[in-house]
Structure formats: structure tokens, C-alpha cells
N, C-alpha and C positions, 0 to 999 in steps of 0.2 A: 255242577252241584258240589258245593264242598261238604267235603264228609266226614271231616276233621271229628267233626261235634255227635258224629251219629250216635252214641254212647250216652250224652246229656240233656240233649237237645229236643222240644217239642217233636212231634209228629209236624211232615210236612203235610198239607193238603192231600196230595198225591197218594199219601199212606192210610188216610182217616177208613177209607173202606173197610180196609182189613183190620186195624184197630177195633172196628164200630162189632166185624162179626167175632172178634174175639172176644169181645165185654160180653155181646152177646149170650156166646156161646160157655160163659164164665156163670156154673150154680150158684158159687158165693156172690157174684154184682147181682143176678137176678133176685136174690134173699135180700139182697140191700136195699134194691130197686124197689123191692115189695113193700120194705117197711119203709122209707122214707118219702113212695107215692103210690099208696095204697089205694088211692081214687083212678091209680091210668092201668088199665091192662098193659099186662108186658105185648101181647101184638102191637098195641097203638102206640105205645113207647117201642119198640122194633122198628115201626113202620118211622116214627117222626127220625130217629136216626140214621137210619138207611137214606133216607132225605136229603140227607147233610150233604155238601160238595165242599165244606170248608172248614174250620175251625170254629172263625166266627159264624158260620151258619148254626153250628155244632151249640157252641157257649147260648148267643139269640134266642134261639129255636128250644131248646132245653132246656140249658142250666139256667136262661134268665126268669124263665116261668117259675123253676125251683126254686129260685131265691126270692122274685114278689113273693113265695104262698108265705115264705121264711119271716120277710119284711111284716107281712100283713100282720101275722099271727106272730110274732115274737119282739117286734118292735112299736114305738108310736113314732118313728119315720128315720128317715135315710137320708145327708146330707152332705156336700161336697161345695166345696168355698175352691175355686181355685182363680181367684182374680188377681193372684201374687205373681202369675207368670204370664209371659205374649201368650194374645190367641194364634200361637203359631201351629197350628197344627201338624205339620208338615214334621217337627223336631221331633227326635226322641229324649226321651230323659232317665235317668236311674231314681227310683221313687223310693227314699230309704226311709222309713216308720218304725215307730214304735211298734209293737205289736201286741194283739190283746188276743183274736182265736186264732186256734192253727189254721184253720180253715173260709174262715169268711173274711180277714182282714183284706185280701188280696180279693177276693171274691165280689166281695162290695165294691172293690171300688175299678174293678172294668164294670160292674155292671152301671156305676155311675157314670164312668168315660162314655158308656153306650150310649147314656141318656143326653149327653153332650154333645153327640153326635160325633165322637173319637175311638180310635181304634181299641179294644182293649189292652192290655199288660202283659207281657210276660214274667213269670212268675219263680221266684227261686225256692225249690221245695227239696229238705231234709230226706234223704233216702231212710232216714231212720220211720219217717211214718209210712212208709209207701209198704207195712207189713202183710199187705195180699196182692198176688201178682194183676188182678184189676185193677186195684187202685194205683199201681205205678203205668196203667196203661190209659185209665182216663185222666192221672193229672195229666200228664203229655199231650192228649187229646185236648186238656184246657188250656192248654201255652204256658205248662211251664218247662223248665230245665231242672234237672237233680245236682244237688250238692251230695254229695258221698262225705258219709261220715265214719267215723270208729277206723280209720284205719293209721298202719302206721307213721312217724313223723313223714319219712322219706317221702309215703306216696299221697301223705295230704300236702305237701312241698309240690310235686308233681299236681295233683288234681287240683290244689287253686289256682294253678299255673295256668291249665287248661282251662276250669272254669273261665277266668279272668278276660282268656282270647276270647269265648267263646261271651262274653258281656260285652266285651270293646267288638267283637263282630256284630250284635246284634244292636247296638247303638249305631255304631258306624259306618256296618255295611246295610244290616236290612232297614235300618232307622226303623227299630223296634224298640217301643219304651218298656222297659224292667219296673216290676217293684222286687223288694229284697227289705227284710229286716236289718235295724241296725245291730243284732246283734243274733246269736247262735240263740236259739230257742226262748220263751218269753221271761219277762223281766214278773218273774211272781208277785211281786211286792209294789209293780206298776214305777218301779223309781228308775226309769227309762236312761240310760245308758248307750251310746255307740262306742261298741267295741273294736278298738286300733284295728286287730286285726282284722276286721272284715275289711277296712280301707286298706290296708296292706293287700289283700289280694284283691281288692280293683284295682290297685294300681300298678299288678304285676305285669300285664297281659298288654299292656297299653306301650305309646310308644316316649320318649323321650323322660326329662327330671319326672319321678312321682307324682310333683305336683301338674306337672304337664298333662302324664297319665289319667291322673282324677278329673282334668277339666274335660277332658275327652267324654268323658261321660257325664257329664251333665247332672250333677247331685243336684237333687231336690227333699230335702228336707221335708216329712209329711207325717202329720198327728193326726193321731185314731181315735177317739173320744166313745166309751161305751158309759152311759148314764148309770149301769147295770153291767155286771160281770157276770156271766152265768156259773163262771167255773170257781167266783171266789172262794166258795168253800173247799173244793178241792186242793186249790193249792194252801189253803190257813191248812186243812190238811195235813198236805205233803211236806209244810214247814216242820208241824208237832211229830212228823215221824222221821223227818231228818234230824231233828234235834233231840228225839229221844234213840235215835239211831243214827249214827254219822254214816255208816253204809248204806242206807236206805237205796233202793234204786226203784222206781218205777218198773210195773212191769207193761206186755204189752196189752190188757186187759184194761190197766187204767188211763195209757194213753187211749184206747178204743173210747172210753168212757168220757174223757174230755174231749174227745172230738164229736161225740153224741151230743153232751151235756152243753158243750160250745154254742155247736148249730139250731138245738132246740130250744135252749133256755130262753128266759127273758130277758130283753138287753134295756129297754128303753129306748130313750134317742140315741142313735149313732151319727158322730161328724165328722167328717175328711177336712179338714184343714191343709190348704196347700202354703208352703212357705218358700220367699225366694229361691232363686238356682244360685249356687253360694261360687259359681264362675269367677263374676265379677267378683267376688272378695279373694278368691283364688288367683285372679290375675293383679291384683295390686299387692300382693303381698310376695310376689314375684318366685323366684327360682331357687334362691339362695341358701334359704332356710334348711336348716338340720333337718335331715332327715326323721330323724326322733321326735324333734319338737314339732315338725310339721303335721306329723300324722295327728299326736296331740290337740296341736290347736287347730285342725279339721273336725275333730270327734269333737271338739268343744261346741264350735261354729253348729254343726248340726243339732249338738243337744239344744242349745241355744234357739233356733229354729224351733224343734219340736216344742220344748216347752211353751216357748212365748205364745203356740198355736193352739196349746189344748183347749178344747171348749171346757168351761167347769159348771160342772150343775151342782145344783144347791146340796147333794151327797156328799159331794167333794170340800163343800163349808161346813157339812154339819159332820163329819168325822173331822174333819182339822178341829173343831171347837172342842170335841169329844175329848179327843188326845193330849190335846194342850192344857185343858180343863178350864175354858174360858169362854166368852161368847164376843169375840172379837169380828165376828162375821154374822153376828146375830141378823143385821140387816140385807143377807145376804139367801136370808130363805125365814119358813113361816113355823107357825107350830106344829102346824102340819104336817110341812117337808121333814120337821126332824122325827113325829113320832112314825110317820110311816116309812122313814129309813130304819130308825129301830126296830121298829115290828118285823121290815126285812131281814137286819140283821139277824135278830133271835130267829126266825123261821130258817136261815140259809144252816145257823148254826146246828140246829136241830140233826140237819141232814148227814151232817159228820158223823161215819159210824168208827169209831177207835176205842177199844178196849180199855182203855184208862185219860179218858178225855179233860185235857185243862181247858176247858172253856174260857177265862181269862187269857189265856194266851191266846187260842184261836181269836178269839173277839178284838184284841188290840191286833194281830196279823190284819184280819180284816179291816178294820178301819185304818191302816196306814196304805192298804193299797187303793183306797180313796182320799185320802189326803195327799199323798205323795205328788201325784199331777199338781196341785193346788202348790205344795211345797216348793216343787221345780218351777211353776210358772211364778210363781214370787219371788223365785234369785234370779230368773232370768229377766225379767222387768226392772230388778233393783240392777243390774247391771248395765243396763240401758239408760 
């Protein structure tokens, strides 16, 4: 058994028992349990986990029930395109997305693999949200691994290092596919960026040129599409108090908040968009290449990907018109679709409670985080 990774790394099989009676046996997961499935007695939720012999029995058996009652009641459906890659099932891949919740982006989409009949993901999760010691013992239980954050340069030098082995093991030795954001916590303003450095430490841990390293892992470029943000108003928010305040910092209350607000709110349609594995452009563009410019026109390559994949619904034309103060996409939704995106907007904005509120501001934050997809998939297309 290697045990290299025991510090980051999922729960094995082997350990989910004890796991299972610690959550258990945890006041605060049963307070959580109570309010997020207030129809299961905690015996019959005891009883279905103690059940469990595996991870994936664990995710099936449990979380998948939690997320249909999620789907039912918070979406009008749930979709996954992945005809961009072989049906090889056998591969592993790194699944690097934009991201929209802290919590269901990844969540959704093993539970889509499931329906696929494919294994689920493993998951790369910010120790910064893992703030109740439950919660860092069911993501585990869910297959992920922790990124460790807030520490000094030296030992995030040291821990992406680790990380990194512990990504090229999990590709290469368990042929376990990853999803991973492309970038350190979400893009507020939805204008989707992969940042260098996260491909810097994929490609630390791997073996031979960087770019050798990255092919090793199997980058697959993959776009999150939510119809509906549940948390837009939070972050038009957290804009108006960063900008009224350059120190501003989240506390841990309001991250609790978007992670509520995330999972419960209303999304609409949600799409997974799978875009080629960027290998083969990785292998023709060969070894040679700078260092510097390579990681570059990697993060390019990928945005490029995401973009072109977004699904765009008629929100995302009728705030670009908004902005631009034009009807250039008029024929791209109804009278309908714009006044009952409006009527959303005023209601979301309502919601915003700030002591000296610029609605005008908050209101264009808003609608750029619905245009922006739109924005990006239009230079990525014009580049084509």
C-alpha cells in the first residue's frame, strides 16, 4: 500500500467503516443531516451507511439520492455531451472546468459518469472549506484529495510537489480520472480563465519535458453551463464591498452561506460539455518550446476549449444586449425570455443586504457574469 499520499488522499475502501462511525458519531454532520434530509430519520440514514463496503456504494446509495431530490427540486435538468472523447472507458483523464458551485460542479458530474455507466471522479478540494472536521471526513469519503492552502511560499513549493505525485499516481497508477478547477476558487464575474499556475503543478510531479509531464495526464478541457447562478447576488455583493473596501475578506459564515445558497438555489438547466483531450495538440507541438510560453499557450488551448463549449441560453443574449445597449441578438430569445430575466434580476437584487447599496453597480456586476460566457465563446469562435 503506498502511503505516501495518506495526508491528501481519499479514504481507501478499507477505511470507509470507521469514517462512516465517525460522521456518525459527529453532533454538527447529524444538525446538517437533519436540515438537508429532513424526510430520512437519522436510524435509516445510519443504517443505509453502515451498508456501504465501498466508496462508490457510499456516493450511489446516498449522495446520488441527494442530488436527484437536488436536480428535481432546483433544476429543469441535468446534462452531459461527452461525444468529444473515445468510448474508452478503461482511461483516466484530468477534467479541468470552469467552475460555478463550490460544491455540485464536481458532484454533478460523477453523478452523470454514473449514469454512463463510468466510474466516478476524483475530486480536488480547497482545505480552506473543509471548516468542520466532518466535512473534511465526508469529502474523503466522496473521492476527493485536499489542496492545502494559506501556507507559506516554501511549503506550498513542497505541497504542490506532493499534490502533483499524488495526480500523476492517481492517473497513472490507479487510472483514476480527476476533475480539478482551472483555476484557485471561482471566477465571480464567470470570465473563465486557467490559471498558469495550476498547470505548473501538474506538471511538477510527472516525469520528463513539462510538456511531457501534462500529456501524462490527460487534460480534458470541460464547460459548466448553469442557466441560473444561485449565488449571483452574493458575489455582485462581495464585488460592492471589495470595492468599497480593498481589504474586504470573506468570513467563514458567508462562505457557509454560498455553499447553502449554491446547493439550494435555483439553477435552471445545467450542461457538462466535454471538449477534446488537448494530447494530441500537445504532441505536435513537440518539446522544444519555452518553458514560459508553453505553460501560456496551454492555458490558452484550454480556455479555448472551455469557451467554444459553453452552452448559452437566452440570459446570456439578453444581458449581452443589456450591456452593449443593443438588440444584436434579438433573435436569439423572446419578449418573454428578456422580461422574465429582468424580473430575476430585480428579485436577486433585492436580496442584497449592504448598508449603502449601489444598485447600478451591483445590476451591471450582474449582467456581465451572464454575458461574459457569451463574450468568451464569441472570440473563441472568431479564432477559429
Amino acid at each position: 500500500m503506498n502511503t505516501e499520499f495518506d495526508d491528501i488522499r481519499p479514504y481507501l475502501d478499507s477505511e470507509l467503516p470507521q469514517a462512516v462511525e465517525e460522521l456518525l458519531a459527529d453532533e454538527a454532520f447529524r444538525k446538517a443531516i437533519a436540515t438537508v434530509m429532513p424526510e430520512m430519520s437519522f436510524d435509516v440514514l445510519a443504517g443505509i451507511m453502515r451498508a456501504c463496503r465501498t466508496k462508490y456504494e457510499f456516493q450511489t446509495r446516498l449522495c446520488y439520492g441527494f442530488l436527484q431530490k437536488i436536480i428535481d427540486r432546483c433544476t429543469t435538468g441535468l446534462t452531459l455531451d461527452y461525444a468529444a472523447l473515445p468510448h474508452d472507458r478503461e482511461k483516466a483523464y484530468t477534467y479541468l472546468s470552469n467552475h460555478r458551485d463550490i460544491v455540485l460542479d464536481s458532484a454533478f458530474l460523477s453523478m452523470l459518469f454514473v449514469k454512463q455507466g463510468m466510474d466516478t471522479v476524483e475530486i480536488a478540494i480547497g482545505d480552506n472549506l473543509l471548516i468542520y472536521p466532518w466535512i473534511k471526513t465526508l469529502v474523503r469519503v466522496n473521492k476527493s484529495f485536499i489542496v492545502k492552502r494559506g501556507l507559506s511560499i516554501r511549503q506550498q513549493l513542497e505541497s504542490s510537489m506532493h499534490m502533483s505525485r499524488y495526480m500523476h499516481y492517481a492517473i497513472g497508477g490507479k487510472k483514476q480520472s480527476i476533475w480539478m478547477a482551472q483555476r484557485e476558487g471561482r471566477a465571480k464575474d464567470s470570465d473563465d480563465r486557467t490559471q498558469e499556475s495550476v498547470l505548473k503543478m501538474l506538471a511538477m510531479g510527472g516525469e520528463g519535458t513539462p510538456a511531457q509531464s501534462l500529456r501524462q495526464m490527460h487534460i480534458v478541457p470541460l464547460a459548466i453551463s448553469y442557466e441560473y447562478d444561485p449565488c449571483d447576488f452574493l458575489k455582485a455583493k462581495e464585488f460592492q464591498q471589495k470595492r468599497d473596501n480593498p481589504s474586504f475578506k470573506k468570513s467563514m459564515a458567508d462562505d457557509l452561506e454560498s455553499m447553502r445558497t449554491g446547493i439550494m438555489g435555483y439553477k435552471g438547466h445545467v450542461h457538462f460539455q466535454v471538449a477534446p483531450c488537448i494530447d494530441a495538440q500537445l504532441e505536435e507541438w513537440g518539446d522544444g518550446m519555452p518553458r514560459q510560453a508553453m505553460f501560456a499557450r496551454v492555458a490558452a488551448l484550454i480556455d479555448k476549449g472551455i469557451h467554444s463549449s459553453y452552452r448559452i441560453y437566452p440570459n446570456n443574449y439578453v444581458a449581452y444586449d443589456l450591456l452593449d445597449g443593443s438588440h444584436g441578438f434579438e433573435g436569439k430569445y423572446s419578449a418573454d425570455d428578456k422580461a422574465r430575466f429582468c424580473d430575476y434580476l430585480d428579485r436577486q437584487l433585492e436580496r442584497i443586504d449592504l448598508p449603502v447599496k449601489d444598485t447600478p453597480f451591483l445590476r451591471g456586476k450582474m449582467l456581465h457574469m451572464y454575458a461574459n460566457p457569451l463574450v468568451n465563446q464569441l472570440a473563441a469562435q472568431g479564432e477559429d
